[in-house]
C-alpha positions in Angstrom: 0.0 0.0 0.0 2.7 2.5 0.9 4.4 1.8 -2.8 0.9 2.6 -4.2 0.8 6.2 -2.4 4.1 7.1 -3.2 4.0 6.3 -7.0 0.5 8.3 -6.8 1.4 11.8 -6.8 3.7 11.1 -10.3 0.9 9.2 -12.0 -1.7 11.9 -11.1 1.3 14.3 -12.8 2.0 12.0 -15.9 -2.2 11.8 -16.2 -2.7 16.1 -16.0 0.3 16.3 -18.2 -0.7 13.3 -20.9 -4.2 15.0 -21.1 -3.0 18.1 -21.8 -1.2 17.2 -25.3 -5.0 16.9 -26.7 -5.4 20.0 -25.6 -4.2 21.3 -28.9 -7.2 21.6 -31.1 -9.8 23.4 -28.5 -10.3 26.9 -28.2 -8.7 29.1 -25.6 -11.4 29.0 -23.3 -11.5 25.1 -23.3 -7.9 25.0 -22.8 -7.9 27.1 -19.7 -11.0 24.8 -18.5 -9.2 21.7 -18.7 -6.1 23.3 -17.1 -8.1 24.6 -14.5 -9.9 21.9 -13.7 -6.7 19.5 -13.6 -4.9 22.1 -11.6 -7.9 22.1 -8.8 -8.1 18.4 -8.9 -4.3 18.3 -7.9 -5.0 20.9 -5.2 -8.2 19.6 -3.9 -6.5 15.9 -3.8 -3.6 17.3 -1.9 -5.6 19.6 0.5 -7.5 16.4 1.7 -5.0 13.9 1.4 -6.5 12.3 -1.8 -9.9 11.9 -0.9 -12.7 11.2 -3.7 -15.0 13.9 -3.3 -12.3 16.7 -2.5 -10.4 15.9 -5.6 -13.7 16.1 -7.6 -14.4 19.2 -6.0 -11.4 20.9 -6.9 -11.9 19.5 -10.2 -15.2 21.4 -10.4 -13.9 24.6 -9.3 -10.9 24.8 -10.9 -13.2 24.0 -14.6 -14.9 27.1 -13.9 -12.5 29.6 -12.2 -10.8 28.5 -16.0 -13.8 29.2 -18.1 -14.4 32.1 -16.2 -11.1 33.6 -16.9 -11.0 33.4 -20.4 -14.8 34.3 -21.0 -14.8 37.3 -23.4 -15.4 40.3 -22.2 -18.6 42.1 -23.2 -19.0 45.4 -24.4 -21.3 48.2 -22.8 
């Protein structure tokens, strides 16, 4: 069991970064939604030591703090 936790932290890594190479063909905004929500899956894994629901969570919130960001701006 210990092997399996320490090999998990560089999977998740290799998984975020693997996904990331079909990345290429999506528009800005979908690129910064995956990216966000991979980045808040890694921080909502590590913030409660790798449980289910956090890591889903941050997965969640990170998808739309990304989408948010790169939402075009409207003008008035």
């Amino acid at each position: 069991m210990k092997n399996i936790q320490k090999s998990l932290p560089n999977t998740v890594v290799a998984a975020i970064l693997l996904s990331l190479i079909g990345c290429a063909g999506m528009s800005e905004q979908g690129q910064n939604t995956a990216i966000g929500a991979g980045a808040g899956a890694l921080g909502g894994a590590v913030l409660t030591n790798g449980s289910g629901i956090g890591t889903v969570g941050g997965a969640a919130v990170g998808g739309i703090i990304g989408h948010e960001v790169s939402k075009p701006k409207r003008k008035r």
